[in-house]
C-alpha positions, 0 to 999 in steps of 0.5 A, spaced: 500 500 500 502 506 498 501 512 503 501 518 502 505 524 506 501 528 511 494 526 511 491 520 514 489 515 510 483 511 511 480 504 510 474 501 511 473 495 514 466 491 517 463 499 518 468 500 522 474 506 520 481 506 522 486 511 521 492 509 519 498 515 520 503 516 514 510 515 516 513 522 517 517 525 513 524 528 514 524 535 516 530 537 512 536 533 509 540 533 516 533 528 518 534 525 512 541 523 513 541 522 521 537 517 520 540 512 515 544 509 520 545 510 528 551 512 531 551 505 535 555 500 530 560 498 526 564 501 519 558 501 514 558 503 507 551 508 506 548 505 499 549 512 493 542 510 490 538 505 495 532 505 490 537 502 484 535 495 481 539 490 479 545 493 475 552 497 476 549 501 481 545 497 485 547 497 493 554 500 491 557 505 496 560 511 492 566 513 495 565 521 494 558 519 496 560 517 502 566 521 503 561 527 502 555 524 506 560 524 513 562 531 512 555 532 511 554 529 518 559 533 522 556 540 520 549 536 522 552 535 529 552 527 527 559 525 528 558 519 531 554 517 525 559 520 520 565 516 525 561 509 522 563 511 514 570 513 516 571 507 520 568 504 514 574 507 510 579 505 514 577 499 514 577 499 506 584 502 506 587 497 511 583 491 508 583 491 500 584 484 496 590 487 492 592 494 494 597 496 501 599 503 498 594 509 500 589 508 495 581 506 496 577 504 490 572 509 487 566 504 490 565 498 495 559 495 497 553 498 499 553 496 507 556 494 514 563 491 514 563 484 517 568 480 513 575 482 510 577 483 505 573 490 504 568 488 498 568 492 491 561 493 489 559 488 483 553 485 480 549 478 477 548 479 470 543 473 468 543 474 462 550 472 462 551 468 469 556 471 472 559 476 477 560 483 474 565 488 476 565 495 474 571 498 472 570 505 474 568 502 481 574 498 481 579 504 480 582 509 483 581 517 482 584 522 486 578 526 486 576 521 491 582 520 494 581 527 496 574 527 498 576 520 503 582 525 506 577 531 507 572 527 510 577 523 514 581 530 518 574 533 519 573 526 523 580 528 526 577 535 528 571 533 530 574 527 535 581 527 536 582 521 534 589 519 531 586 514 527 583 518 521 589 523 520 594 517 520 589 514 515 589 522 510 596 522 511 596 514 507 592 516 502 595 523 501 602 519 499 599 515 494 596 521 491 602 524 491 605 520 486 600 522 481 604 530 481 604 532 474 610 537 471 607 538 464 604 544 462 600 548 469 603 541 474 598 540 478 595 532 480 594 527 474 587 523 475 590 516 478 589 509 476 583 505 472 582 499 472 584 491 475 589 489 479 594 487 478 596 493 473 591 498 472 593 504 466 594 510 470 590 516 467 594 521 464 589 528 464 588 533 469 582 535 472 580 541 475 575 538 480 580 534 483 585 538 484 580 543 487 579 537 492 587 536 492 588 543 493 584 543 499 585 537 502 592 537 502 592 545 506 587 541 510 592 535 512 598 541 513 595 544 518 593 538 522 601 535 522 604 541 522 608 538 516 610 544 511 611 537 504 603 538 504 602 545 504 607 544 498 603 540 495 596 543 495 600 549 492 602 545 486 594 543 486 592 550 487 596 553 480 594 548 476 586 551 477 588 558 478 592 556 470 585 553 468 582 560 468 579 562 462 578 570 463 574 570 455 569 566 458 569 568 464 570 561 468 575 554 469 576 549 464 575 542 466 582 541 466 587 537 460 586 532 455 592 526 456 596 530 453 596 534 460 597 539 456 591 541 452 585 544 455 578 541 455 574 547 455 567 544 457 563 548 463 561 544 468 558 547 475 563 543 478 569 545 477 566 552 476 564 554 484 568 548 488 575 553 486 570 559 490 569 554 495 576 551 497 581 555 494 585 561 498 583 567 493 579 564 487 573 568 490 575 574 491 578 573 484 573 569 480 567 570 483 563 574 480 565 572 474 563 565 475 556 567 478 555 570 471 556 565 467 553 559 471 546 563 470 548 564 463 551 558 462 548 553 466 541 555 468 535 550 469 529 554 472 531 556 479 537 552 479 543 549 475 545 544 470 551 539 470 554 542 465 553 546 458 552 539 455 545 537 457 540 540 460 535 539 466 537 540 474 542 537 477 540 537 485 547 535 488 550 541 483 545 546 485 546 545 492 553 546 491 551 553 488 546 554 494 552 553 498 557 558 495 552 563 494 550 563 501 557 563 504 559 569 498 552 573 502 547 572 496 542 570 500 537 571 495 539 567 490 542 562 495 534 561 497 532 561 490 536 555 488 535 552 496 527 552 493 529 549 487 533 543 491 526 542 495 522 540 489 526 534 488 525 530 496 523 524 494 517 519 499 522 517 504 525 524 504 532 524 500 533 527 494 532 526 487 539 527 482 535 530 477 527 530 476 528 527 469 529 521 467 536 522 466 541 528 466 546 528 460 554 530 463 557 531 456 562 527 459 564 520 458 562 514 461 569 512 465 567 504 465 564 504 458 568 509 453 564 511 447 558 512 451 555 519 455 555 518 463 548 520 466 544 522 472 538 519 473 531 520 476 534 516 483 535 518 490 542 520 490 546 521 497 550 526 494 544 529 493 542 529 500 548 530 503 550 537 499 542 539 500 545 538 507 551 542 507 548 548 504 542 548 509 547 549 514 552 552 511 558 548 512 564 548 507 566 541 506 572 544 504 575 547 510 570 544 515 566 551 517 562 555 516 566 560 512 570 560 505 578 559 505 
């Protein structure tokens, strides 16, 4: 029986009338994201689109996702439940089936972690009779590893425990073997594919450096090592070289060559530098804010990037974040009201209102096809709407811009 929310539903049976309450909805993205789990238990994955059917996106856990969802938890005052995900990362770094060099992988399998090694995420295909694994799932960007280091030190701020910055510091040596010398420097984008020899990726992306940049700074100042404030600094110039005054916004980074630039406009890569970088907002911002609404506007929120169309949730609470930090409070509530008409039954939050929402970009584990967001609940999502509700920065831990 599907009940609907906020009003009581009634059932005749045998004359007599029963009132049947519909289950509440939650009140906000913080509700929602408090109650995917208790702060009692064990390490546990949280499932990046619960709704999914059989298929690469069923039950898998997303490690930018989850990453996203614990840093969420801390600027909701729910660090015992974001301390689960974080146990859950250490445990993946600890127990992988073949890697003990830093690196996570870009998925696992959704759920409580109860036997080792930690799993990847995978699937039955029946039409073939055989366990699948998703490539992109099984490799190892370090965009994500940049994400897992950031949501690991705000569990060091917010618990003290040395547990999760030793587990940074690992990450972030595996990444910093992936420094660039071509052209603007910078990180290149990791490793894809299987063990035991997966193909390192040449090209650069701004949005993984933007998190390097930030996570680095943040790994800085929490040892008190000067290698990683280095090291954020090489991320850091290589977005600020990314900049392109004519369209008054950043390219999404370089071509294998390292060298070339990749001038599509995505929402991403365009408001994280403003959110994670020392002086990208107080140079780029304005501009950037133009060129969103001019580039990217779906209704009263954002797009993904100029190669599809329709509202992307995640991204446009992403600007909602930025907004509000920048003083515009206005647009800022606008784009929160857009984010609002995507809650889904249980309270999460739709990835886009369509059916799908094209990226422009393709689709890492199947080449020569365009990845897609689809009309799912989606954690990241949640988690954004959640960070923009309060207010806080994931990039630096607070409620303030670098």
């Amino acid at each position: 029986m599907n009940i609907a929310r906020n009003y009581w539903v009634w059932i005749v049976a045998a004359g007599l009338f029963f009132a049947i309450p519909a289950k509440a909805q939650p009140a906000n993205a913080c509700a929602y994201l408090g109650g995917l789990t208790s702060a009692e238990g064990g390490a546990v994955f949280l499932p990046s689109y619960p709704t999914a059917d059989d298929g690469p996106l069923h039950n898998v856990a997303f490690l930018y996702d989850d990453a996203v969802a614990a840093i969420a938890l801390v600027g909701c005052g729910e660090t015992g439940q974001a301390r689960r995900i974080g146990d859950a990362m250490l445990a993946a770094l600890d127990h992988d089936r073949a890697w003990h060099d830093g690196r996570l992988r870009n998925a696992y399998a959704a759920g409580p972690i109860h036997q080792f090694p930690v799993a990847v995420g995978g699937w039955w295909d029946k039409a073939q009779n055989r366990w699948l694994e998703d490539r992109y799932q099984v490799s190892s960007d370090t965009g994500n590893m940049a994400w897992a280091m950031l949501a690991l030190l705000a569990l060091d701020r917010a618990q003290a425990d040395p547990r999760y910055r030793a587990g940074a510091v690992r990450i972030g040596g595996w990444v910093a073997e992936r420094a660039d010398s071509r052209g603007a420097g910078g990180f290149t984008g990791g490793v894809s594919g299987w063990e035991p020899a997966p193909s390192p990726l040449s090209w650069k992306s701004t949005e993984h450096n933007t998190d390097l940049a930030a996570a680095f700074l943040a790994l800085s100042k929490a040892t008190g090592d000067r290698i990683w404030a280095d090291r954020a600094k090489h991320a850091a110039d290589f977005v600020g070289a990314m900049w392109d005054d004519a369209c008054g916004c950043f390219a999404v980074g370089t071509a294998d060559d390292g060298v070339t630039l990749n001038h599509i406009v995505a929402l991403d890569a365009e408001i994280w530098p403003l959110l994670a970088i020392p002086a990208m907002a107080a140079s780029h911002a304005d501009r950037v804010l133009a060129t969103l609404d001019d580039k990217l506007p779906a209704g009263d929120g954002y797009t993904y990037s100029d190669g599809g169309n329709g509202l992307w949730t995640e991204g446009t609470a992403q600007a909602a974040l930025a907004l509000a930090l920048l003083g515009h409070a206005d647009p800022a509530k606008s784009a929160m009201q857009a984010v609002e008409t995507q809650r889904s039954p249980d309270g999460g939050y739709f990835a886009t209102p369509g059916a799908k929402l094209a990226t422009g970009f393709a689709d890492a584990a199947n080449p020569g096809s365009q990845r897609y967001y689809y009309h799912l609940p989606h954690l990241a999502a949640a988690a954004w709407a959640a960070l923009a509700e309060t207010h806080f920065n994931p990039f630096t831990g607070s409620t303030t811009l670098p």
